[in-house]
N, C-alpha and C positions, 0 to 999 in steps of 0.2 A: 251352611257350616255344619248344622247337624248330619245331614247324607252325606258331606265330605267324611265328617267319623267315624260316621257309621260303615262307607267304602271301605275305609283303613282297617276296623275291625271285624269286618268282614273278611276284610284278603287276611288277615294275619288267622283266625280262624281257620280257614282252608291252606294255609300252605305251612301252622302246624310248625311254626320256627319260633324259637324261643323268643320271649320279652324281651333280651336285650336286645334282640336280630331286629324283630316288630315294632318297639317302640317309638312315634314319629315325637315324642318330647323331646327338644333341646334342654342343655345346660343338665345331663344328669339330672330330669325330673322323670315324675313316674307316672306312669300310663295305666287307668286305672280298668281302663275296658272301655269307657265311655269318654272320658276325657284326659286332659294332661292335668292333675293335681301340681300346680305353678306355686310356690313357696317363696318365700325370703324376698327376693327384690324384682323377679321375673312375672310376666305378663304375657298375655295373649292367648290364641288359642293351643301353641304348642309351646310356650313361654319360650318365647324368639325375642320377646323384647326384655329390655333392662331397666330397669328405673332410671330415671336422670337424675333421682338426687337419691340417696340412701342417709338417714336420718343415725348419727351417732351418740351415744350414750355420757360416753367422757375421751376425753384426748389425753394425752402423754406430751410432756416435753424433755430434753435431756440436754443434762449439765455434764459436761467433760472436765473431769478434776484430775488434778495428780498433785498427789501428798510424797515427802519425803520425810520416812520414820527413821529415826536416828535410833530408836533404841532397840533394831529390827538388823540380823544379819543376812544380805543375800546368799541364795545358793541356787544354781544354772538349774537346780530341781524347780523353781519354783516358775520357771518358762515354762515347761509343759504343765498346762491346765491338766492332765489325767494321772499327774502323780501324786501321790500320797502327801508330800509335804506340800503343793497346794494347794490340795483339798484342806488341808489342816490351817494353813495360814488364811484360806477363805473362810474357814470357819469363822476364825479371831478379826478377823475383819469385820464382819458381822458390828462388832462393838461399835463404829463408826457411826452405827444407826444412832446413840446417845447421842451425836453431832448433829444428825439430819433430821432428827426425828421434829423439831418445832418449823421447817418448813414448811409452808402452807401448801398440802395437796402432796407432801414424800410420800413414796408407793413404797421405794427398795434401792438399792446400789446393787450394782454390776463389777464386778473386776473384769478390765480391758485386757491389761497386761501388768508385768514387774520385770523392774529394771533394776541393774548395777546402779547403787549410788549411795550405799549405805542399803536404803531398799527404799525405789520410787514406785508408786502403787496406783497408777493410771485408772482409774472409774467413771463410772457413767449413776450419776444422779438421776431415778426418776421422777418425775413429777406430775402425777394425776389430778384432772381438775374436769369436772362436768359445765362449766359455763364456758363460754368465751370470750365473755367480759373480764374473765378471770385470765387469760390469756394473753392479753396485750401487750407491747412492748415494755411498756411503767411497769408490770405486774411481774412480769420475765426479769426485767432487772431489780427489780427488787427481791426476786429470790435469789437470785446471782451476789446482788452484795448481802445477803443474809449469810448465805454460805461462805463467802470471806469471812466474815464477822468470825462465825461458830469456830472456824479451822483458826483464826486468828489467836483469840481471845478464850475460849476453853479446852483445858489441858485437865489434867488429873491433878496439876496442883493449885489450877484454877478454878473450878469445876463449876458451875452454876444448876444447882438443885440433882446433885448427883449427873450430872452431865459429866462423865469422865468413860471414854474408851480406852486407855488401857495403855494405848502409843505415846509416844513422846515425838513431838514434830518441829521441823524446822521450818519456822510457820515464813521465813523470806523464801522458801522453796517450793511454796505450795502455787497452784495454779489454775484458774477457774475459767474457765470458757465460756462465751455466751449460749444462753439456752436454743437449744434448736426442738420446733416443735415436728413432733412424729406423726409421718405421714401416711398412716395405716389402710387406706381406701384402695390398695390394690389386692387387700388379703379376701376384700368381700364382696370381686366382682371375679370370673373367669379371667383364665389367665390373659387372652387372645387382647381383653379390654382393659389391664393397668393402666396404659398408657392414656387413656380417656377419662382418667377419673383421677381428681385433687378436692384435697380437703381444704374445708372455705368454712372461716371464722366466722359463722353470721349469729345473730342476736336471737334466739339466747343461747340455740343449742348449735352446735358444729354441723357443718353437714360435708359428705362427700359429691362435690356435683360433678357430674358427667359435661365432656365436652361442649354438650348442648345444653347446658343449662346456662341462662343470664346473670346468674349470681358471679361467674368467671370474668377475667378479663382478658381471656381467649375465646370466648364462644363462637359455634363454627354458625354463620351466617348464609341463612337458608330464604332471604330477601321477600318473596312472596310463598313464603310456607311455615313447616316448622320442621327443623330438627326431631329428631326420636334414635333412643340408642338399639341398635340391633344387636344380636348374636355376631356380626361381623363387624359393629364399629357404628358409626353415626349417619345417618342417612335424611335424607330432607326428602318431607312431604310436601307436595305442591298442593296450594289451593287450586281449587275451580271455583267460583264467583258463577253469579249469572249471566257475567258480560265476558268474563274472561278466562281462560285455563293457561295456565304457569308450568313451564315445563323444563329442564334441565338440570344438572347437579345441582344448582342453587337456586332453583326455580327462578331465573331470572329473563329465560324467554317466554315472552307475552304474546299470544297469540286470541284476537278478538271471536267470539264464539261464533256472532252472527256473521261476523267477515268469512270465517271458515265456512261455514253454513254456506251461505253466499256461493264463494266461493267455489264449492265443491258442487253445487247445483248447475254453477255454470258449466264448471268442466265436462259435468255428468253431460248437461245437452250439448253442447258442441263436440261431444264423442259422438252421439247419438247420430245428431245432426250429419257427423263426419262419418259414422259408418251408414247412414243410408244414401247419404249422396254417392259409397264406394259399393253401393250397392245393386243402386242404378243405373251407374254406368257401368257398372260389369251389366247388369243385363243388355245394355244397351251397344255395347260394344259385341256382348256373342252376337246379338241380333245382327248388327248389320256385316259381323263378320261373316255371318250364315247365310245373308244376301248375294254379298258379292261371293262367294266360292258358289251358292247354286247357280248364277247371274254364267260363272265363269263356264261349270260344266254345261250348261243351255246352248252358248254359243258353240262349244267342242260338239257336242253331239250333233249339230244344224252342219257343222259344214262335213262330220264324218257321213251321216246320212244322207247324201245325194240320191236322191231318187234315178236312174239310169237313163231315164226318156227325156230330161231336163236338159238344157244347153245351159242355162243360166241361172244363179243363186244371186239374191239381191240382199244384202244387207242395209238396213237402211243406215248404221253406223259403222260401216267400212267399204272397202271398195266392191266392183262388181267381180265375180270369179266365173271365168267361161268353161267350158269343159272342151278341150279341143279334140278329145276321142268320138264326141256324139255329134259333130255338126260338119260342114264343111268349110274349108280353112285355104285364102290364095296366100302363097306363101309370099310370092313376087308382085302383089300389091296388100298383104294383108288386111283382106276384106274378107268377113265373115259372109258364107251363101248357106 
């Protein structure tokens, strides 16, 4: 690993191109000469990898309210959020915190929108809470009906310990949603990997886990290995054991070590095996094809070379050949003299 670095910082040296051109860190980290300086939730030696859980602080929940103020007049200014008058009515809205403010864990309110209706004021209740025991569904509804209660029952001519904002409501028009909690764990991984990472309510603190973590009831199942999250998403390592190696996307083909061993010894000699025997009979084949073609010119040259004084050539494997230029020949009892 280290001469692999060392490679890298060597080429970037000689070819003299800027940091961001050389840099071999993933994830926007920084290269420090000698290694990748890996920060926040990243791992490895070019922080390729990603943490499977990332550990959170406090969570957020939100409550969708809509109040209708009667002592409040609409005007179509107050739809666009960047005009003057609803900046001004966002201000006095503000007041509303006198009402939120004894929730357990209130951060702030939000304006969503305002509506025709007198004036409807659509918001978003936050709710910060560092436990997740604090979280539960009992805990959720019970700041849900806290918040009825408050919108219900204090008015400015109700007011409980100066709890008075300011509005006058028509508290059979008001509107509380159930809490939804906020799911922030795609803000603090790459964007490529949102999709891989949910926020899981575990005892005490919250965590975001990745895909491959077991805390999920989705986790991506890697049978004889283990999940790990990459720079591209979740990927499975495969065990190797001393008897076996595990290989495929889910590590789920099993292939025996010493059977391959085996295996591949046999093949090796029955190659061997198979090119010597193809080795031999090629010798064996020139050989006697270099027999008969000499075998062949032996006999061509015996019967081109007739010695002249000769009447007769004798082959012992073919017929006898007479020469009828050198002997005497009766034609009218064909009898050699």
């Amino acid at each position: 690993m280290y001469k692999m670095r060392m490679i890298i910082y060597l080429c970037c040296l000689f070819n003299a191109a800027t940091p961001e051109e050389t840099t071999p860190c993933q994830n926007g980290l920084i290269w420090n000469g000698m290694n990748c300086e890996c920060q926040d939730y990243y791992s490895g030696p070019f922080c390729e990898y990603v943490a499977d859980i990332i550990e959170i602080e406090t969570i957020e929940a939100t409550v969708n309210v809509s109040v209708r103020i009667i002592s409040e007049k609409y005007s179509d200014n107050l739809k666009n959020n960047t005009s003057n008058e609803f900046k001004s009515f966002s201000q006095e809205f503000e007041k509303m915190n006198t009402i939120y403010r004894d929730i357990k864990g209130y951060k702030e309110l939000r304006i969503t929108s305002i509506r025709n209706g007198s004036l409807i004021v659509d918001h978003e209740i936050i709710i910060n809470r560092t436990n997740s025991a604090e979280f539960s569904p009992e805990k959720l509804t019970d700041a849900v009906e806290k918040i009825v209660k408050n919108l219900t029952i204090i008015t400015c001519t109700n007011s409980i310990e100066g709890n008075c904002s300011g509005f006058e409501f028509d508290s059979s028009q008001a509107t509380v949603q159930e809490a939804v909690i906020t799911d922030d764990c795609g803000s603090l991984v790459p964007k490529n990997l949102k999709q891989y990472y949910k926020l899981i309510l575990t005892n005490p603190k919250p965590i975001c886990a990745s895909i491959c973590h077991e805390a999920r009831n989705d986790p991506v199942k890697c049978g004889n290995g283990k999940c790990g999250m990459t720079n591209n998403g979740p990927k499975c390592y495969c065990d190797m054991t001393d008897v076996y190696w595990y290989f495929g996307g889910s590590c789920n083909i099993l292939i025996h070590k010493n059977g391959l061993i085996s295996g591949l010894s046999v093949a090796v000699i029955l190659l061997l095996l198979g090119h010597l025997a193809l080795t031999v009979y090629k010798a064996w084949f020139q050989k006697a094809t270099k027999q008969r073609l000499g075998k062949r010119e032996d006999e061509r040259n015996k019967i081109i070379k007739w010695e002249d004084g000769n009447s007769e050539w004798h082959n012992p494997e073919a017929i006898t050949v007479a020469n009828r230029e050198a002997i005497g020949f009766d034609r009218n009892t064909n009898i050699l003299y």
